[in-house]
LOKE-98584 format. One line per field, with one value per atom (N, C-alpha, C): atom name; x, y, z. Coordinates in Angstrom, 1 decimal, padded with zeros to 4 digits. Each point is the difference from the previous one (the first is absolute). Last residue first. Example, Ala and Ser with C-alpha at 12.3 -4.5 7.8 and 13.67 -1.06 7.14 Angstrom:
<nuvos>
atome [N_CA_C_N_CA_C]
X [012.8_000.9_-000.8_000.3_-000.9_000.9]
Y [-002.2_001.1_001.1_-005.7_001.2_001.2]
Z [007.1_000.0_000.8_-000.1_000.0_000.0]
</nuvos>
This chain:
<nuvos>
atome [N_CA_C_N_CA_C_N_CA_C_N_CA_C_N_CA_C_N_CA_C_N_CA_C_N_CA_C_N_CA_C_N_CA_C_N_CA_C_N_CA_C_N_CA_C_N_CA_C_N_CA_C_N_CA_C_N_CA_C_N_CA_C_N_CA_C_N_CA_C_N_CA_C_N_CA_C_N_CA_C_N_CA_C_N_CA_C_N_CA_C_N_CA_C_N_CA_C_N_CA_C_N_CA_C_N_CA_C_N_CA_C_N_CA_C_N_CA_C_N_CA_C_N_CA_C_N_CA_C_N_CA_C_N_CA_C_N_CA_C_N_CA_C_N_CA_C_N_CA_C_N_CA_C_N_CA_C_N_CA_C_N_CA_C_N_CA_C_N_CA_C_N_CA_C_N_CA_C_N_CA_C_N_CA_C_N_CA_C_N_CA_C_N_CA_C_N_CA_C_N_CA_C_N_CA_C_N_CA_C_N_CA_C_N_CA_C_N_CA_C_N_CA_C_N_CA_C_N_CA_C_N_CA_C_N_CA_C_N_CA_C_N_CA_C_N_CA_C_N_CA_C_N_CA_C_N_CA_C_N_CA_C_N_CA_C_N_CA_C_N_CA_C_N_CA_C_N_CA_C_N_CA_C_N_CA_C_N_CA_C_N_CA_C_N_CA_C_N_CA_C_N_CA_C_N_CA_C_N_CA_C_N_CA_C_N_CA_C_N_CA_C_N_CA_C_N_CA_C_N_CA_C_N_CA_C_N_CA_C_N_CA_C_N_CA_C_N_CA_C_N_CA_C_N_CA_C_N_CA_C_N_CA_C_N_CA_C_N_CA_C_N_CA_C_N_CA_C_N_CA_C_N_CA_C_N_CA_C_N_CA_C_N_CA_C_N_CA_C_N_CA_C_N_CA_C_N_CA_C_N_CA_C_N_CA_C_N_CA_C_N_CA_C_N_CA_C_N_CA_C_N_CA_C_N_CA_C_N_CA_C_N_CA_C_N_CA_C_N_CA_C_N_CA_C_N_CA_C_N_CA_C_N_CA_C_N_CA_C_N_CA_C_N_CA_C_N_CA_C_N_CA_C_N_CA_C_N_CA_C_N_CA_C_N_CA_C_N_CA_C_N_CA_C_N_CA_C_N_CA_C_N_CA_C_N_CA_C_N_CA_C_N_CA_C_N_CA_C_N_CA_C_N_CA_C_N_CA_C_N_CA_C_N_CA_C_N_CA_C_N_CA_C_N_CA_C_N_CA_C_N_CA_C_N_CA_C_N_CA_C_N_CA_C_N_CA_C_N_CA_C_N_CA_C_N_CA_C_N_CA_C_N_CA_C_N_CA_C_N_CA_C_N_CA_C_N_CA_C_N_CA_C_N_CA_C_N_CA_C_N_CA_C_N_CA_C_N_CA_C_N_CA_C_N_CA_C_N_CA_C_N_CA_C_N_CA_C_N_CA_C_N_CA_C]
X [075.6_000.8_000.8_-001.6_-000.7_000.4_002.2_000.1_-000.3_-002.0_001.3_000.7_-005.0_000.8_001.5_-005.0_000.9_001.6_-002.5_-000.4_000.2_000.4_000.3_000.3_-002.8_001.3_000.8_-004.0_-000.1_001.7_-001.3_-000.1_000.3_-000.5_001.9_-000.4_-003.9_001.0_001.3_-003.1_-000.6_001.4_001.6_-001.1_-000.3_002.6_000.1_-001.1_000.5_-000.3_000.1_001.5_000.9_-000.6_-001.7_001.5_000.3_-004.1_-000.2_001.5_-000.3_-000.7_000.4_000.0_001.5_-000.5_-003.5_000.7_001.7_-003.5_-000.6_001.1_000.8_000.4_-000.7_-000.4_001.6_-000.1_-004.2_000.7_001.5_-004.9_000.9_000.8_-004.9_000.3_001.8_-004.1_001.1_000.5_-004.5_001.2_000.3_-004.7_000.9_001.3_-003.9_000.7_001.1_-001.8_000.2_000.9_-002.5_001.5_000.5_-003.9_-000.1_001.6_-002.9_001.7_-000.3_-004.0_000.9_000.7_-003.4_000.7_000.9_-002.1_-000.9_000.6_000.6_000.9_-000.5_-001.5_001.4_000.7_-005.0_000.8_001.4_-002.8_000.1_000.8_-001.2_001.3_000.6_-003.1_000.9_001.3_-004.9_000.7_001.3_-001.9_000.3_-000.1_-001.2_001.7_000.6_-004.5_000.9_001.5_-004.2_000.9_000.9_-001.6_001.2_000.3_-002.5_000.9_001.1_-004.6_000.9_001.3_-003.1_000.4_000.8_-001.2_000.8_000.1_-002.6_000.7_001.4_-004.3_000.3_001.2_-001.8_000.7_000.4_-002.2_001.8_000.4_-004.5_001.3_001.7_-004.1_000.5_000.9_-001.1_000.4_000.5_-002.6_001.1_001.1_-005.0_000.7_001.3_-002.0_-000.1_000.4_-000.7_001.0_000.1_-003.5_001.0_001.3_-004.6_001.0_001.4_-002.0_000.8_000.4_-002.0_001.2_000.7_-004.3_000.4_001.5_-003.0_000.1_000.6_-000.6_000.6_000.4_-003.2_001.7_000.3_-004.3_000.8_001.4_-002.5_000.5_000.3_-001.0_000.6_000.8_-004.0_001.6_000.6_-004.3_000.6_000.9_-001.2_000.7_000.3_-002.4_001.5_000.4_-004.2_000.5_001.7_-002.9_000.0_001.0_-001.6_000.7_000.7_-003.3_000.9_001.5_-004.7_000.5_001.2_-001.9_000.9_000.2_-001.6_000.9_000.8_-004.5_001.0_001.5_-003.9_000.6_001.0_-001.4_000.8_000.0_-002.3_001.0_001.0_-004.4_000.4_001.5_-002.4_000.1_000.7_-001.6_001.1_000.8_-004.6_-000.2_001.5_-001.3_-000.3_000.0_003.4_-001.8_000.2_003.3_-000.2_-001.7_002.6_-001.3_000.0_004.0_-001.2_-001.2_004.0_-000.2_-001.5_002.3_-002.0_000.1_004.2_-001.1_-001.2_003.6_000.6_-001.1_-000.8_-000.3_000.7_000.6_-001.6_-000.2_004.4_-000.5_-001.7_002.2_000.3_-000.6_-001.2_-000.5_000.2_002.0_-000.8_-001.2_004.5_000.2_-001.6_000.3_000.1_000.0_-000.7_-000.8_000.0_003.4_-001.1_-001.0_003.7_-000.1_-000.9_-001.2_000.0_001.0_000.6_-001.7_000.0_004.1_-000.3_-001.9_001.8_000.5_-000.2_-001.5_-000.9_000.8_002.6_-001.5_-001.0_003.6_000.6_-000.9_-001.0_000.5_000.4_-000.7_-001.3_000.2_003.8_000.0_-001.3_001.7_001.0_-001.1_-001.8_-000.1_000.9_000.9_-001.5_-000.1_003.9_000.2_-001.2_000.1_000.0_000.5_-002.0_-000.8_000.2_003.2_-000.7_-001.0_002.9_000.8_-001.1_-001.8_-000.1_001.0_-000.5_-001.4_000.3_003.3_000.5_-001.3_001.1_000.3_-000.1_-002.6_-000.4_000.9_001.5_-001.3_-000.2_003.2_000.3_-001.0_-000.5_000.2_000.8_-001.9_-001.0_000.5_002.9_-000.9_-001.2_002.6_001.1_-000.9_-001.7_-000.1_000.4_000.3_-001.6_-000.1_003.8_-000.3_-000.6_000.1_000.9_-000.1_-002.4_-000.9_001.3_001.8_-001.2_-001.1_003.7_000.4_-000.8_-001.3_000.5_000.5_-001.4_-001.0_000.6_003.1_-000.9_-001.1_002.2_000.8_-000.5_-002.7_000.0_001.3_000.2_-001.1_-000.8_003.8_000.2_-000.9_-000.4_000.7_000.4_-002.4_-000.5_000.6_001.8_-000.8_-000.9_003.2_000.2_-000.4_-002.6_001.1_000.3_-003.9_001.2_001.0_-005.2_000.6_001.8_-004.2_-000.2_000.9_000.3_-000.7_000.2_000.4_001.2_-000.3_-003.2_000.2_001.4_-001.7_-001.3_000.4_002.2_000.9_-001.3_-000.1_000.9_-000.2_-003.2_-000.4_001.4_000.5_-001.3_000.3_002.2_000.8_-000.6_-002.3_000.6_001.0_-002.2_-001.2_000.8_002.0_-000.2_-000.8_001.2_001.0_-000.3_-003.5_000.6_000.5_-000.2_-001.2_-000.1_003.4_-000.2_-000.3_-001.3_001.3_000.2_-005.3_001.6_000.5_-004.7_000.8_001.4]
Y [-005.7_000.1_000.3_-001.3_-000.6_000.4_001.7_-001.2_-000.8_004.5_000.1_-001.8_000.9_000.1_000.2_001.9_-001.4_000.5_003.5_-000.5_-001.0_001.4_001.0_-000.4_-002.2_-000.2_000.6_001.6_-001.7_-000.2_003.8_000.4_-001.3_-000.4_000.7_000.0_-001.3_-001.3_000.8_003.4_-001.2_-001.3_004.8_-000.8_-001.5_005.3_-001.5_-000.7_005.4_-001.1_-001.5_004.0_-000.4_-000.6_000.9_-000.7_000.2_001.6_-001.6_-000.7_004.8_-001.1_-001.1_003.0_000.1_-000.9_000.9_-001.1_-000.1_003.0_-001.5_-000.8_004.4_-000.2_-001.4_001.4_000.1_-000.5_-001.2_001.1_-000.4_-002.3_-000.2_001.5_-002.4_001.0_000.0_-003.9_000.5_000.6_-001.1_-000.4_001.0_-001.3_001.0_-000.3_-002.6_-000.2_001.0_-000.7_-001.0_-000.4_004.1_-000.4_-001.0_001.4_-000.4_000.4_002.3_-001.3_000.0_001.4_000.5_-001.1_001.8_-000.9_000.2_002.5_000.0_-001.1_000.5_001.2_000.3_-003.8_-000.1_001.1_-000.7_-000.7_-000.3_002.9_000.3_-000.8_-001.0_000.8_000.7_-003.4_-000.6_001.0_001.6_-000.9_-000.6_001.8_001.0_-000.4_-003.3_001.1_000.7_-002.0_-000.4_000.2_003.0_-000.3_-001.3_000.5_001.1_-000.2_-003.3_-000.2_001.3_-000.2_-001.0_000.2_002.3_000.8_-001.0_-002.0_001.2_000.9_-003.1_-000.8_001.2_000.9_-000.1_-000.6_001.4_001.0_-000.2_-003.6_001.0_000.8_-001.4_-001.3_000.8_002.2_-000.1_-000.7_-000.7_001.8_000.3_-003.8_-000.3_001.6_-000.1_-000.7_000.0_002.3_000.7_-001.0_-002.1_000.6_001.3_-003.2_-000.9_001.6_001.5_-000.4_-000.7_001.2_001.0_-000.3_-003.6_000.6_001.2_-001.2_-001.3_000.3_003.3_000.2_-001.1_-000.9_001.4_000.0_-003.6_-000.2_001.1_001.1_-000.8_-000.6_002.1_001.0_-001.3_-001.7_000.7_000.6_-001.9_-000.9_000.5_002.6_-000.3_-000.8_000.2_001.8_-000.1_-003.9_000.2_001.0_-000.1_-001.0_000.0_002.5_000.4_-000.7_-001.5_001.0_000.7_-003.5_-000.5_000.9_001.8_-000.5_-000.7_001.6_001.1_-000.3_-003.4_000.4_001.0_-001.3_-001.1_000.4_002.7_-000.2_-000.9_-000.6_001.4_000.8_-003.9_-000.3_001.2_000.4_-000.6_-000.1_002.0_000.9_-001.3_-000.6_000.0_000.6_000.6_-001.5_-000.4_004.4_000.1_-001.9_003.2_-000.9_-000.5_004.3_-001.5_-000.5_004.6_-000.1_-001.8_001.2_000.4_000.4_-002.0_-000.8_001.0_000.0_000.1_-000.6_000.5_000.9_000.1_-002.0_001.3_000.5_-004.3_000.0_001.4_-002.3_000.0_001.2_-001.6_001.3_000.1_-003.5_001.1_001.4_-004.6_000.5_001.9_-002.4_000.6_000.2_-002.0_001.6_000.0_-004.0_001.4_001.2_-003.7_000.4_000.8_-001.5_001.0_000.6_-003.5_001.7_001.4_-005.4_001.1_001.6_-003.1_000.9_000.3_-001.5_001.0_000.4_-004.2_001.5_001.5_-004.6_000.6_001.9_-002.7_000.7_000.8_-002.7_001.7_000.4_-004.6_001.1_001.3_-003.1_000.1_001.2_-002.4_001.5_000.4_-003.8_001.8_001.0_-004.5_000.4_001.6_-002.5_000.7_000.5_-002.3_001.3_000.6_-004.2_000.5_001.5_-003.4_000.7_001.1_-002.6_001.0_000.5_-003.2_001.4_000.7_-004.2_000.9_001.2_-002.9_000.5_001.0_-002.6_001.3_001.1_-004.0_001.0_001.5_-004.4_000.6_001.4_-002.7_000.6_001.0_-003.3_001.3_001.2_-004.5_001.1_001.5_-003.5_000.6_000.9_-002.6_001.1_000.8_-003.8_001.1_001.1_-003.8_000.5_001.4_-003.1_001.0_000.8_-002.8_001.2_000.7_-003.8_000.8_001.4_-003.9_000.6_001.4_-002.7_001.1_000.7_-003.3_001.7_000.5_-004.1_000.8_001.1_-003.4_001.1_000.6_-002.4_001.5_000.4_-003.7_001.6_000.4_-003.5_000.6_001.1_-002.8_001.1_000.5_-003.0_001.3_000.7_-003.7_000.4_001.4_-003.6_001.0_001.0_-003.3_001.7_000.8_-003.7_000.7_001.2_-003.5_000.7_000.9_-002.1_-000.5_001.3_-001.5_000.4_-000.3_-000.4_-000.9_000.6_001.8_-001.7_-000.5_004.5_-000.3_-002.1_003.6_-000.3_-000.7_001.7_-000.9_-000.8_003.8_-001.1_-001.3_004.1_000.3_-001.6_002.1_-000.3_-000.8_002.6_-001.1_-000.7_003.7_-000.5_-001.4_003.7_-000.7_-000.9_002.4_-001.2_-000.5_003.2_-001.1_-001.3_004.8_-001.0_-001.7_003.2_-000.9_-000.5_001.9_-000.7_-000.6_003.5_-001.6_-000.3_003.9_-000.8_-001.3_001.9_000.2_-000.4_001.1_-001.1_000.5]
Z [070.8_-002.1_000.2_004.3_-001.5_-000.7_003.8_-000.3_-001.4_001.7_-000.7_-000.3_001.8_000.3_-001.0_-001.3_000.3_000.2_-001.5_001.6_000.2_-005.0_000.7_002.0_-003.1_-000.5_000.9_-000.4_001.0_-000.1_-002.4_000.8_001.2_-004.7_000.4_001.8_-002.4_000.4_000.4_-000.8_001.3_000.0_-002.3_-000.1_000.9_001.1_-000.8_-000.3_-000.1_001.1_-000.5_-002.6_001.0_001.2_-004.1_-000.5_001.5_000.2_-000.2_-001.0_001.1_001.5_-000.3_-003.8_000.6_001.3_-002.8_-000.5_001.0_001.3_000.1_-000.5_-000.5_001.3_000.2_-004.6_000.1_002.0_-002.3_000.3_000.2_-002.4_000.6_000.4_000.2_-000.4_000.1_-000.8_001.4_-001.2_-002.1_000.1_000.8_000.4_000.0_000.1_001.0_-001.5_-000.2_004.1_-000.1_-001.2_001.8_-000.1_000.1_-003.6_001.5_000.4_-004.2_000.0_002.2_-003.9_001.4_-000.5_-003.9_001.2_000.7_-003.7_001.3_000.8_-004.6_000.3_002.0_-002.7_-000.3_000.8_-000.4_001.2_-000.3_-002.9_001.5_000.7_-004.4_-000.4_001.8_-000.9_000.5_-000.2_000.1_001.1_000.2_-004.2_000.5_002.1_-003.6_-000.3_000.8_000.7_000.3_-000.5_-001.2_001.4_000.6_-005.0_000.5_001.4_-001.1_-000.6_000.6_000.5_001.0_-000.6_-002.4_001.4_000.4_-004.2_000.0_001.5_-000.3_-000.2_-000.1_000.1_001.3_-000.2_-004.0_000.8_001.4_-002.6_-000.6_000.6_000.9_000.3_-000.3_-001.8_001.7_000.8_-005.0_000.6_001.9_-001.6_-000.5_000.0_000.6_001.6_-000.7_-003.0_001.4_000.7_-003.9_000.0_001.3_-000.3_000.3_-000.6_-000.3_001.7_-000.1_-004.1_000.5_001.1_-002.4_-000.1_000.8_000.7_000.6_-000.8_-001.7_001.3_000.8_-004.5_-000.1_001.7_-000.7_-000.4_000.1_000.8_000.3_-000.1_-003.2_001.4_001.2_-003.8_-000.5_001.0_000.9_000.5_-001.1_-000.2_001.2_000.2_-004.2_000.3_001.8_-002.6_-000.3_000.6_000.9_001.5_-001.3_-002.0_001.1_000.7_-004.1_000.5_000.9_-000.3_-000.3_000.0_000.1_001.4_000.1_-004.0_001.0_000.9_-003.1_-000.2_001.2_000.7_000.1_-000.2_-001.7_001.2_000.9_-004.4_000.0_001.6_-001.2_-000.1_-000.2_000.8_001.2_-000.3_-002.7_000.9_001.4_-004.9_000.5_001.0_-002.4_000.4_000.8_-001.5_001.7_-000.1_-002.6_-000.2_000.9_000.8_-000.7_000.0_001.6_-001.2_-000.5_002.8_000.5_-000.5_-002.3_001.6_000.7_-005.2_000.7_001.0_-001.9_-000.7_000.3_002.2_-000.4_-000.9_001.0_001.3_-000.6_-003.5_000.3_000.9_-000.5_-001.3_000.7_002.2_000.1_-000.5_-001.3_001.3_000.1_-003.5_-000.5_001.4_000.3_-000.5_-000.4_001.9_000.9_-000.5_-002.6_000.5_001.1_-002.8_-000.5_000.9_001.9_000.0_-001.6_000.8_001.2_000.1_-004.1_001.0_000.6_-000.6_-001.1_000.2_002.6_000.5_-001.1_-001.5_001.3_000.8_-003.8_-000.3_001.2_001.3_-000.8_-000.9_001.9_001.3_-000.6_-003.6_000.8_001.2_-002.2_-000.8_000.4_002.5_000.3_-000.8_-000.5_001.0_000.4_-003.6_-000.4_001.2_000.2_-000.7_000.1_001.5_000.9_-000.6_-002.9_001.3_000.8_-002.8_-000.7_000.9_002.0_-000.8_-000.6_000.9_001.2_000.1_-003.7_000.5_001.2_-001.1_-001.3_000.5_002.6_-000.2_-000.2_-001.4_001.1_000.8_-003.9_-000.3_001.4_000.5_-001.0_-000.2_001.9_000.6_-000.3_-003.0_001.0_001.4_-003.1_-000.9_000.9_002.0_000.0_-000.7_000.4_001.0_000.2_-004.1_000.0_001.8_-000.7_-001.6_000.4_002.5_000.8_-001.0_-001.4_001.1_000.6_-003.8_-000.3_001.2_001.0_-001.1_000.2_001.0_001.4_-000.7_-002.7_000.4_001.0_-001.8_-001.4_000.6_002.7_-000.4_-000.9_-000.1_001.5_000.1_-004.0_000.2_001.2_000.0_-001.1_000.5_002.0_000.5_-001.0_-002.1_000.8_001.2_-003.1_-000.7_001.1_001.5_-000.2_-001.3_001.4_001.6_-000.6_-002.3_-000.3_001.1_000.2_-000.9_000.3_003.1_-001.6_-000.9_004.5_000.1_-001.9_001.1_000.1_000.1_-000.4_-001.4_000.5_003.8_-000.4_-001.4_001.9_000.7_-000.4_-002.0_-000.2_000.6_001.4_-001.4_-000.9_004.1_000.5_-001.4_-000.7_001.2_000.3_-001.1_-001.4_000.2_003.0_-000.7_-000.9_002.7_000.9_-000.8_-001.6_-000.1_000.3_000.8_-001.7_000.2_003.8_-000.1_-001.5_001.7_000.4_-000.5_-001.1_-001.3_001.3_-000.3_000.9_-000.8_-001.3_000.4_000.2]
</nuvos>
């Protein structure tokens, strides 16, 4: 029976004694049962807690039992299979075959991984080093195109000379020169 399902009857039984009796005793003893159903609710779920705290430890210390056998019982495979893997009783032949084949296939993705590392470090080696040619030759491009460029004579700063510079103090310049050709009247 459920803690509702009390609560619920006592509750029933509770409002049946309220017809013939006196309001307020009974209104009492409807809070003393409602304590006591809330009491006894609270105790049970305490209970059930504490149950399921303890369970759930039994359950850990069960799993660390199980694991403490099983590795007996490998160390005592082991030792077995180091002492009589090839004179074993012929009733365990299967499972001691089982075993080597189990063997086997660890030693092959053993090598596996091993060999899926070394590529990945041969391609990463390579990467580096191509990384490293581009690198120097583009250095060694830009250390070229500094010492490898032409000056057009476009860019070519005008060269100056004592007989260039003496010309140009004594040819006038364009406006002196307009200046110059208007009639005398204007200025």
């Amino acid at each position: 029976m459920s803690l509702l399902d009390d609560l619920g009857g006592k509750l029933n039984k509770l409002t049946g004694k309220l017809k013939d009796a006196d309001l307020g005793d009974k209104i009492s003893e409807v809070g003393n049962n409602v304590a006591d159903a809330l009491s006894m609710g609270a105790k049970t779920a305490y209970g059930r807690a504490k149950n399921a705290a303890e369970v759930g430890g039994l359950k850990l210390k069960l799993a660390d039992a199980r694991k403490e056998e099983a590795a007996a019982f490998e160390k005592f495979g082991r030792r077995y299979m180091e002492l009589h893997g090839e004179d074993a009783d012929p009733d365990l032949l299967d499972e001691i075959e089982a075993i080597k084949a189990a063997g086997r296939k660890v030693e092959s993705i053993r090598k596996s991984i091993e060999d899926s590392r070394a590529a990945q470090a041969a391609a990463e080696a390579e990467m580096k080093e191509k990384a490293e040619e581009q690198k120097t030759a583009g250095a060694e491009e830009d250390a070229g195109d500094e010492f490898s460029e032409t000056v057009t004579e476009e860019e070519r700063p005008a060269e100056h000379t004592e007989e260039g510079d003496a010309a140009e103090e004594k040819s006038p310049s364009e406006p002196e020169k307009a200046a110059d050709q208007q009639p005398d009247d204007q200025n």
